[in-house]
N, C-alpha and C positions, 0 to 999 in steps of 0.2 A: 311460549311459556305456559301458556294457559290448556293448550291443547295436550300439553305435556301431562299436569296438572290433573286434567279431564281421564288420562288414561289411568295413569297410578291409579285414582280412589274410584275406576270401573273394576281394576285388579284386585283391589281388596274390598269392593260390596262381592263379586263373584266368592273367595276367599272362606267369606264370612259366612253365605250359603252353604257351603261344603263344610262346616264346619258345625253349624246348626244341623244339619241331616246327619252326621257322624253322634252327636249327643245325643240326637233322639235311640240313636241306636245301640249307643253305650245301654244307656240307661233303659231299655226295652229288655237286652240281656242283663241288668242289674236285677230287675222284676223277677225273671226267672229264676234266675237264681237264689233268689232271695226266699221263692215261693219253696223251690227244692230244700234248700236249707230246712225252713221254720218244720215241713216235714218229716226231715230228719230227725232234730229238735224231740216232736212228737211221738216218734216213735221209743226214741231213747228214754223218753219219760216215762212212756209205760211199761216198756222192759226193766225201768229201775224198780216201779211199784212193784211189781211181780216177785222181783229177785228180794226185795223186803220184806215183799208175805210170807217168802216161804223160810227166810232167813230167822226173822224175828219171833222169837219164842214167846204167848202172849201170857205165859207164867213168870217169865223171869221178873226179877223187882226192880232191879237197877234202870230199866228199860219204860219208868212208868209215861215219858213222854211221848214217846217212841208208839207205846201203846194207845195214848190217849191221842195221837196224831191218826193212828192207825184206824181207829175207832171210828175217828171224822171221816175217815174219805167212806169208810164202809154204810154211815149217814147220809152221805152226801150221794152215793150212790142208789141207795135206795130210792132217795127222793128225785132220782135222776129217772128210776126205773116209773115210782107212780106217774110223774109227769111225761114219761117218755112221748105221747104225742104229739104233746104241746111242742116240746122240745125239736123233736124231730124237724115237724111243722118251720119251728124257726126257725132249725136251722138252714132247712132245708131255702127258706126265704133268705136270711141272711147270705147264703151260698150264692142266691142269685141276682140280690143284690148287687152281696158283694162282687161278683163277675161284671153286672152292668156298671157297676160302681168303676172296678177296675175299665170298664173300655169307656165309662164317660172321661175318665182319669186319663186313658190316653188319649181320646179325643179333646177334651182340653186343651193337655200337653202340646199337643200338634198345634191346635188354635193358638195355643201360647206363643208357641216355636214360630208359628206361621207370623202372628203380631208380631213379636221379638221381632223377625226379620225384616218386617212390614217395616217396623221402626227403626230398626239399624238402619236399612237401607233412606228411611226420611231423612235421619239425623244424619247418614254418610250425603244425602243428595243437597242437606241443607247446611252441612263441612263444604260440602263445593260451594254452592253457592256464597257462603262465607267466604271463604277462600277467594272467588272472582274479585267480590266486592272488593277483599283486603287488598288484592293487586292491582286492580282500579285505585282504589285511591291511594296505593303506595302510588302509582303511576300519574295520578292527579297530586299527588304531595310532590315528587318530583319536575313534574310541570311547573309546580307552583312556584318551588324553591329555584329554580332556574327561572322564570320569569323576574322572581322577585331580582337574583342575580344581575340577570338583564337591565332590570328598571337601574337596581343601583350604579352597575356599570355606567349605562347612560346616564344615570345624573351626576355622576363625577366628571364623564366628558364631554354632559352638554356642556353650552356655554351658559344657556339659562338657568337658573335654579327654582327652587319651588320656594324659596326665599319671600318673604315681604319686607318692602322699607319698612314697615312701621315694626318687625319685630326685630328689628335692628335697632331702633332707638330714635327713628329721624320721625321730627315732629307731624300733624297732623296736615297740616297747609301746603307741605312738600308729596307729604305721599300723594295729596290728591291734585298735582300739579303732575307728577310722572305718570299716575292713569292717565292726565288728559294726553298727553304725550305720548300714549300706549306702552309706557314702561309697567307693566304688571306688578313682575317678579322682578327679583335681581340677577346681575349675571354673576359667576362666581370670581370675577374681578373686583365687584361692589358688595358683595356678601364679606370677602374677607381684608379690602383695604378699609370700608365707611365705619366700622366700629373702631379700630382701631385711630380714625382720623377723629371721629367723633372724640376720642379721650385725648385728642389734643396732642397725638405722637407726629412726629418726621415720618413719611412714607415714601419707600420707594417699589411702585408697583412695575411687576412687569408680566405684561400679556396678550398674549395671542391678538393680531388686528382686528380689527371686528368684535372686541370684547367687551364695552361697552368704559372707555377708560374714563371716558369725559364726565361720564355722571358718577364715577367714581371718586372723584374731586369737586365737582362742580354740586352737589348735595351737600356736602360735610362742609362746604364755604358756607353757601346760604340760610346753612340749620343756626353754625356758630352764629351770622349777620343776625338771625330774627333773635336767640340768645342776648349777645349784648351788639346792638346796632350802633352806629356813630354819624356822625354826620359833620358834614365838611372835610373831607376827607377818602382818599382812596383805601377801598378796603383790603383789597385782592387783587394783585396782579396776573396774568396767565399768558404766559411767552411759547411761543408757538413759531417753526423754524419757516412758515411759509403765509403768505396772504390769506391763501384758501385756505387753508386749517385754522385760521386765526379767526374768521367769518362763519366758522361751521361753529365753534367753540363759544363765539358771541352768541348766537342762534340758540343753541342749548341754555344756554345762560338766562336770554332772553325769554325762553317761554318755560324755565322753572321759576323764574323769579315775576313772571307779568302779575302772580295770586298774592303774593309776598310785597309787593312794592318795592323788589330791588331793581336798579338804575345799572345799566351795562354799556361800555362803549366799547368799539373795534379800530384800533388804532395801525395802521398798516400805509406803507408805501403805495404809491402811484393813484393816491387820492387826494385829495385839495388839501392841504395842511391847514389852510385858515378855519374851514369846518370843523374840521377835528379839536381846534382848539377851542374853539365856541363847546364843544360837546364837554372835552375837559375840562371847561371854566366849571360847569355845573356841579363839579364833584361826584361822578358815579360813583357808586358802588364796587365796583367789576371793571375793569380795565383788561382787554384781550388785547395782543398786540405784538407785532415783530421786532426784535431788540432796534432794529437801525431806526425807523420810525419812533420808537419810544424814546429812545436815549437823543434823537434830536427834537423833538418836544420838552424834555427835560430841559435842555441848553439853550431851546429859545422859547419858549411859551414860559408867560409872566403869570405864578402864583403856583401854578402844577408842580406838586410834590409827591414824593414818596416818602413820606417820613416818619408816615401813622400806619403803613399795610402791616396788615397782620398773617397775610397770606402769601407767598409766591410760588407760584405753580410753573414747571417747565413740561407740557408735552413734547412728545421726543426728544427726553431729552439729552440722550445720548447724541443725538444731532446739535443740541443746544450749547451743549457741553464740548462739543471739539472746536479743533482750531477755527471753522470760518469763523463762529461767535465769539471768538474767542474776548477781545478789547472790549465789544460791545456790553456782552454777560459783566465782564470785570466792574464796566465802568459805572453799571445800573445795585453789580450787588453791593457798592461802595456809597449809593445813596437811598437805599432802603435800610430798616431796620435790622438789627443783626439777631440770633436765635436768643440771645440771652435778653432782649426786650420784650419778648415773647411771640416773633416772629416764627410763623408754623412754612414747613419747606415739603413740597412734594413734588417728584419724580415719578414721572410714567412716560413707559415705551414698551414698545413691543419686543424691540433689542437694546433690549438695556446694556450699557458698561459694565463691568466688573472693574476699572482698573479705578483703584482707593482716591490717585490724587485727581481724577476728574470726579469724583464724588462730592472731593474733599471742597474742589471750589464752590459749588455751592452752598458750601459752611450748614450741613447739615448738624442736628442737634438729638443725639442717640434717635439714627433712623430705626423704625424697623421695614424691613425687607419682604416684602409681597408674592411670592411668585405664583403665578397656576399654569405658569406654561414653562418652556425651556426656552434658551437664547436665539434660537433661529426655525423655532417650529409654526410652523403655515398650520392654514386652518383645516381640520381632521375630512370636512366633506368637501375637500377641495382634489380635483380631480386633475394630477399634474402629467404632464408630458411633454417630452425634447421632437424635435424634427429637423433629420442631418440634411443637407439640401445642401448644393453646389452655393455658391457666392453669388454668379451672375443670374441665377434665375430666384434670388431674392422674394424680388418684387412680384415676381408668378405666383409663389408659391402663397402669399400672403395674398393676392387678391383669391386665389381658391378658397383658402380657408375663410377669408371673409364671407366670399357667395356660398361657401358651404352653411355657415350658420345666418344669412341674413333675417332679418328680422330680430333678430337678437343684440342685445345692448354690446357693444364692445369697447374694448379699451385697448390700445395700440401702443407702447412701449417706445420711443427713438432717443437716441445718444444725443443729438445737436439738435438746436435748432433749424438750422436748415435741412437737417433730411425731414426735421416733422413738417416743414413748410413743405416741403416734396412729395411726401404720401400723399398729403391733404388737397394738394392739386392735383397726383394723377388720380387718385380712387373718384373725386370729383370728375373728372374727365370720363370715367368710367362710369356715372351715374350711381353713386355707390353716396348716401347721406354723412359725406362726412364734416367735420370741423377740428381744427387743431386748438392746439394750446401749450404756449412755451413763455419763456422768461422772458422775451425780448419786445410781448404786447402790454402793451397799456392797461393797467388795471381794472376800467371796465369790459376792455374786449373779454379780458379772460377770465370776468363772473359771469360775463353774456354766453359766453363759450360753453360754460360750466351748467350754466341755466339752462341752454337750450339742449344739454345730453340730461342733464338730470329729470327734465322734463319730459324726455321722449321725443320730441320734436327731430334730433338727428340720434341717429342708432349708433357711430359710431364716433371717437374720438381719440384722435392721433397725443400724444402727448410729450413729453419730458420728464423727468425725474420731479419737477414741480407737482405732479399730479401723484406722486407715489406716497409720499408720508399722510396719512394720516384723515384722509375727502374720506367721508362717508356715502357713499352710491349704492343704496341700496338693487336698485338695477341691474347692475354688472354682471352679464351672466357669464363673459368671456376675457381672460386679459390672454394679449398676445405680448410676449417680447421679440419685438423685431430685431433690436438690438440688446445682447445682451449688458447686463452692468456689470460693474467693476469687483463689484463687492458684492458677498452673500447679505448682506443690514437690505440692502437696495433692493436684491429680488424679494426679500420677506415681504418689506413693504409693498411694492409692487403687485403681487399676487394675493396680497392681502386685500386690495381694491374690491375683489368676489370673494363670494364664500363668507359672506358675515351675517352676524348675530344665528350663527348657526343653521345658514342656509346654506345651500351647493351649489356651485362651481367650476369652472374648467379655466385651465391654466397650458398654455402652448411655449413651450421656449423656442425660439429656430436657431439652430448653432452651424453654420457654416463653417469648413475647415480650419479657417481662420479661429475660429474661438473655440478650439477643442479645449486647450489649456485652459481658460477661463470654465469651461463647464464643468471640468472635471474636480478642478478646484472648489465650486458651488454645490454640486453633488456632494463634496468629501465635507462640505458646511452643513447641509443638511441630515447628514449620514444616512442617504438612501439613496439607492438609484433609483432612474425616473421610467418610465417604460415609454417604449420609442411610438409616437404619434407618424402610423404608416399613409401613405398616399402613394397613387399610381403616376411616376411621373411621365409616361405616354398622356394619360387623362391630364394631368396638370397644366401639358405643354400646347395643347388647343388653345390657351388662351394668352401665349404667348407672343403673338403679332399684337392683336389689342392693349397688352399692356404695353410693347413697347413703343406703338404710335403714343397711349398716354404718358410715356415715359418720357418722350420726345417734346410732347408740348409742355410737359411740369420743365422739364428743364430749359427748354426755351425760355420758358418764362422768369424763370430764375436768374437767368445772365439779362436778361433785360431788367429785371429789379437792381443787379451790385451794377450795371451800367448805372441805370438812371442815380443809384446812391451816389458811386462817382461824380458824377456831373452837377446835382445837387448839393455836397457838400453839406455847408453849413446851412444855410439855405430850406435845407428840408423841414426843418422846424418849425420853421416860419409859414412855409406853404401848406403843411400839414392844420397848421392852425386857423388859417383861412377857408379849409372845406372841410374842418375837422366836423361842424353839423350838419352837413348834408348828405353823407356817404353811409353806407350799411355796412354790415359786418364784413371785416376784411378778408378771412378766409370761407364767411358761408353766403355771399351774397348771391341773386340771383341772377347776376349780366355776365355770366362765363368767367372764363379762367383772366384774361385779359384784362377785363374789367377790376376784377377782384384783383389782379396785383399791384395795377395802375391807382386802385382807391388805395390799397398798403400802406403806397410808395407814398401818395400824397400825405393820408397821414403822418407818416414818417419815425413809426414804430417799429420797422423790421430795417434795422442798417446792419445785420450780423449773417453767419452762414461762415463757411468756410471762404480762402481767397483770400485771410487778412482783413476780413471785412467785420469783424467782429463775433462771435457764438456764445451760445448756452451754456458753456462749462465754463466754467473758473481756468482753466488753463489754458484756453483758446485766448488769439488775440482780442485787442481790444473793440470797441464798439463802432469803428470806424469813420467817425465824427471829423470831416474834414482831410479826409484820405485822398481825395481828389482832386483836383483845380477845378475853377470855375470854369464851363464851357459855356459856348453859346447853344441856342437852343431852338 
């Protein structure tokens, strides 16, 4: 453009030269002929005098001007005549002069002309230079204006904003409780549900995992408690559909509220009841908790009410809200306060419900509706991909991908409990840092479990659907589904595990033939397809004898576990309880595979798996408590 630019106004300084040298030349023939003329002029002058003299009769009378004109020049001449030298003299100097005059006149002219040019061509070379400049900084304005573009883009799809609590309205003690926290800014989840809670509305938010949902509710509790605080009395309820999200939400709680003096318990299954109840005598503030737990506290713990909250919170609660909660929810919203007491209700999920009458039960009070994200959208730097792989080289193709990123945090996806008990002893067998975590362990194994991936300590961790709603792992650089889920809610969640607070991601599905139908349905849930994660399955298959000798010992080891449950019986409880303090973690201890099943079996936490022996899912039989006769032993 510019070189373009550069030729045009060299085309017209040339132009303009040629142009200048044509007027000089005009006007050199104007000279001449002008000089031609004036002596024309002169000559006609004195042929008219003549023709007068001889015309004009100096008798006649009518004529007396004519005469008296005539008179004069014949004066005029005389005195022309005495002075003649002088005259001459002059003129003769004036003559030459006037000649030098004329050629300083055109050497001027020239110098003029030449300046002139001298200057056009400044002014045409300092038009370009103008010119460069202008397109430069049209070119720096449109850089600009595209940047700026950019910026704004990205700040409607960060997840962070350049937002402050405090220019939201939440008081001075909270905001300096989320710096300690490293909460800066806000995310655009808490930017646009905390003013709106702040004025005391029904909310229902819904957004992206990893959006920061928790302190979106968990601020606008504690501003209202420092507002009008109470005492004796539960303030704020906060139901949560799993252990672990119920402990992560206590957590949050706990260290907005340690500058404030608010009081916070976590009330959840597979912990000492009688503690808990000691904790609830004291009247916290904040009560976190899972409805079964909560609602049998209610029915037997002496004095614990709900009948002053002013808050009830459901995280996922779309989850909260179907049928499994279903009695439970009924039976807790019939003993807390209703909207018209002044009871404030809010809702968050990542996939939220749309259908009216699951709304409707938790008797909201003119909600208003939150969204910054859509129903089943995963997180933007999340870097997704399927891999089609035969069925029986499964278990191959997942140890690659594991050795392919080791060192790296992972997260491991399985349907049952017994296939996650499965992974977990062969990648163990394979020397491979793992630990599992499912339904069917005792509540501390599975914050131990939880602790020692969050910590680093094991890189990777096998799971269940237990681990999908709602853990915050900031770590997580890899989730794999081994097994796919039922439901698109289940892979959001899921894949939601990475990729948070706006950081990146990788996401693996493995679909073997068997689950086309399911993938293709979850693709049609997220309206995109996913792009196919390639491997060489000659390279794959090198590693095939190795996993199947660990494939060999995981499952050996597994019929000697539903054996010995058999045999044990009822029984196992008991024995369990006898070496429950001496033994290490069940699936990461360090005395071999053997060792680790046999410690299991004594605790007497894993009676499930496939076989009728009890599973993970809700639809699997029962827990297999007494499935076997007593043997000898």
């Amino acid at each position: 453009m510019i070189n373009s630019i550069e030729n045009v106004q060299g085309n017209e300084i040339e132009r303009s030269k040629e142009d200048v040298l044509d007027r000089k030349k005009r006007k050199k023939n104007k000279k001449k002929k002008d000089k031609k003329k004036i002596k024309k002029k002169d000559k006609k002058n004195t042929d008219r005098i003549g023709e007068q003299d001889q015309i004009i009769n100096p008798q006649s009378d009518g004529l007396g001007a004519t005469i008296s004109m005539d008179e004069r020049i014949k004066d005029n001449a005389a005195d022309i005549k005495d002075n003649s030298p002088e005259m001459i003299a002059t003129v003769d100097v004036s003559n030459k002069n006037g000649k030098n005059d004329d050629d300083d006149n055109n050497d001027n002219d020239d110098n003029q002309m030449n300046q002139k040019v001298g200057k056009d061509s400044m002014e045409e070379e300092k038009k370009d230079d103008v010119a460069k400049l202008e397109v430069k900084e049209d070119e720096k304005v449109v850089e600009t204006t595209k940047e700026k573009v950019e910026e704004e883009e990205q700040d409607e799809e960060a997840i962070i904003t350049k937002t402050t609590f405090s220019s939201l309205g939440v008081c001075e003690a909270l905001c300096d409780a989320t710096k300690a926290l490293g909460w800066e800014y806000t995310s655009r989840i808490q930017k646009e549900a905390i003013p709106h809670a702040l004025a005391g509305r029904d909310v229902i938010g819904l957004a992206e995992t990893g959006s920061g949902k928790t302190g979106a509710f968990a601020i606008p509790i504690l501003h209202s408690l420092l507002e009008d605080p109470i005492r004796g009395a539960v303030y704020a309820i906060v139901l949560a559909p799993t252990r672990e999200l119920a402990f992560q939400i206590h957590e949050v709680f706990a260290g907005l509220g340690s500058g404030i003096g608010a009081t916070s318990v976590c009330i959840v299954g597979g912990v000492d009841s009688a503690s808990q109840a000691i904790a609830l005598a004291r009247n916290p503030h904040i009560v976190t908790a899972t409805p079964g737990r909560l609602l049998d506290h209610l029915k037997n713990t002496k004095g614990f009410h709900l009948s002053k909250v002013k808050y009830l919170i459901m995280d996922e609660a779309d989850r909260m809200l179907s049928m499994d909660f279903e009695e439970e929810i009924n039976q807790i919203l019939e003993v807390v306060p209703d909207s018209t007491s002044g009871r404030r209700t809010m809702l968050f999920s990542a996939t939220m419900t749309s259908k009216v009458q699951k709304l409707q039960r938790a008797s909201l009070s003119d909600p208003i509706r939150v969204e910054v994200s859509t129903k089943f959208q995963t997180p933007k730097k999340l870097m997704q991909s399927y891999l089609f792989i035969p069925a029986k080289y499964k278990d191959v193709y997942l140890t690659y991908i594991i050795n392919e990123n080791v060192g790296k945090s992972m997260l491991v996806f399985g349907a049952t409990c017994n296939n996650v008990q499965r992974l977990a002893l062969m990648l163990r067998n394979l020397s491979f840092p793992a630990v599992c975590l499912h339904g069917q362990m005792t509540q501390p194994k599975r914050l131990g479990a939880l602790n020692k991936f969050k910590s680093g300590t094991r890189d990777i961790l096998i799971c269940t659907d237990v681990a999908s709603r709602g853990l915050d792992i900031p770590s997580v650089d890899v989730v794999i589904n081994f097994d796919l889920p039922g439901h698109g809610k289940d892979y959001v969640h899921r894949v939601g595990r990475t990729a948070r607070a706006g950081k990146s991601g990788k996401a693996i599905a493995m679909v073997t033939q068997y689950d086309v139908e399911v993938y293709q349905r979850l693709e049609g849930l997220l309206g995109k397809k996913l792009p196919e994660y390639k491997l060489d399955e000659e390279t794959v298959l090198i590693l095939l004898e190795r996993v199947n000798e660990a494939q060999r010992l995981a499952t050996r080891e597994l019929k000697e576990q539903m054996a010995a449950a058999k045999s044990h019986g009822r029984n196992g409880k008991r024995q369990g309880g006898r070496s429950r303090s001496g033994d290490g973690d069940g699936a990461d201890g360090d005395g071999g595979v053997e060792s680790i099943v046999r410690s299991e079996l004594k605790r007497g936490y894993y009676a499930g798996g496939s076989g009728g022996y009890g599973g993970g899912l809700h639809n699997q039989r029962g827990s297999g408590r007494g499935a076997g006769k007593k043997q000898r032993h």
